[in-house]
C-alpha positions in Angstrom: -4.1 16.4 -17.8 -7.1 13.8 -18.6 -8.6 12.0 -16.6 -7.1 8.8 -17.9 -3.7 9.9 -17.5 -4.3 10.8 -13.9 -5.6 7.5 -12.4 -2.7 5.6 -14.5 0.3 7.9 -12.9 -1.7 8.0 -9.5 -2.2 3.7 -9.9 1.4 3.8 -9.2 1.3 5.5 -6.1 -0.9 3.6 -4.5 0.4 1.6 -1.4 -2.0 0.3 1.1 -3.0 -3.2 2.0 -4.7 -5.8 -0.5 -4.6 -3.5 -3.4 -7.7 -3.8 -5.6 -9.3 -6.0 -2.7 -10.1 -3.4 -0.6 -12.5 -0.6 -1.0 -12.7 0.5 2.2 -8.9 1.7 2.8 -9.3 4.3 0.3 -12.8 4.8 1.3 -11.7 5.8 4.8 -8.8 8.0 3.2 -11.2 9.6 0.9 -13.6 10.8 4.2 -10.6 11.6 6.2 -9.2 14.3 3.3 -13.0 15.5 2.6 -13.0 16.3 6.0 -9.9 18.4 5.9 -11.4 20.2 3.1 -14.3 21.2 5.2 -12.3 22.5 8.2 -10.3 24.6 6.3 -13.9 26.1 4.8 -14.9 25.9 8.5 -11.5 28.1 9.5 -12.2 30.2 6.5 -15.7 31.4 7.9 -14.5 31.6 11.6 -10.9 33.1 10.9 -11.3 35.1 7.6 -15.0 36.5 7.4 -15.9 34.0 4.4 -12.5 35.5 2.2 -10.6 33.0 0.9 -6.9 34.0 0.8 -4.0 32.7 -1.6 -2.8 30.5 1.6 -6.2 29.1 2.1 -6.8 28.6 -1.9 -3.5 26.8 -1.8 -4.5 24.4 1.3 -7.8 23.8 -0.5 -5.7 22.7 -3.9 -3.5 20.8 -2.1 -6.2 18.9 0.1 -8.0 18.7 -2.9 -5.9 17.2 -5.1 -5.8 14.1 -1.9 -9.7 13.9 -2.6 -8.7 13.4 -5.7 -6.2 10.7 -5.7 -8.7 8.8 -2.9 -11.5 8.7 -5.5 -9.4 7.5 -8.3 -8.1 4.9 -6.0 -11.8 3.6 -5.1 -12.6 3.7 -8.5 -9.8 1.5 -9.2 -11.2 -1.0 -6.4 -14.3 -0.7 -8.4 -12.9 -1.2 -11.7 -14.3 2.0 -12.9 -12.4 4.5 -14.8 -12.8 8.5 -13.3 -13.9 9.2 -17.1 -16.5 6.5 -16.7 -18.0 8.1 -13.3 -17.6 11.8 -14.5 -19.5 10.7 -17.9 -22.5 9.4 -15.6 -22.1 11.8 -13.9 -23.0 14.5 -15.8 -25.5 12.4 -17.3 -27.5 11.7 -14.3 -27.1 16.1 -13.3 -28.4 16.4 -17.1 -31.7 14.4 -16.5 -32.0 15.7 -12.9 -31.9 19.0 -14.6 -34.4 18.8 -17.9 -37.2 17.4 -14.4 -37.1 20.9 -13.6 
């Protein structure tokens, strides 16, 4: 899937209040599911010696993919496309790179 076709079908799952006014709903989302991410690293160290099992892989893809959707929905607030930010992205890691 490209990154265009992802923020369109995810666009239509967005629900929250004063759509494309309001950066800091998905803002908020997008540090609550980061933070979920983390933990389960966190329980990964503490429970599992640092070995990632299929379960855990399968939390991590799942909380992941809710990073995801958070992002695509503050770029949408922003009026930014994912391909747009990934693009800079890798331009600004690119520059930060040939420094070195």
């Amino acid at each position: 899937m490209k990154f265009e076709e992802y923020q369109s079908e995810a666009k239509q799952t967005a629900l929250y209040p004063r759509r494309l006014q309001n950066l800091e709903y998905p803002t908020l989302g997008l540090a609550g599911e980061a933070g979920e991410v983390a933990n389960i690293v966190k329980k990964i160290q503490r429970d599992f010696g640092g070995e990632i099992t299929d379960e855990t892989r399968l939390k991590l893809k799942d909380e992941l993919g809710d990073v995801l959707w958070y992002i695509s929905a503050c770029a949408d607030e922003l009026g930014l496309t994912l391909a747009e930010i990934a693009e800079f992205n890798v331009e600004k890691l690119a520059k930060r790179h040939s420094r070195k």
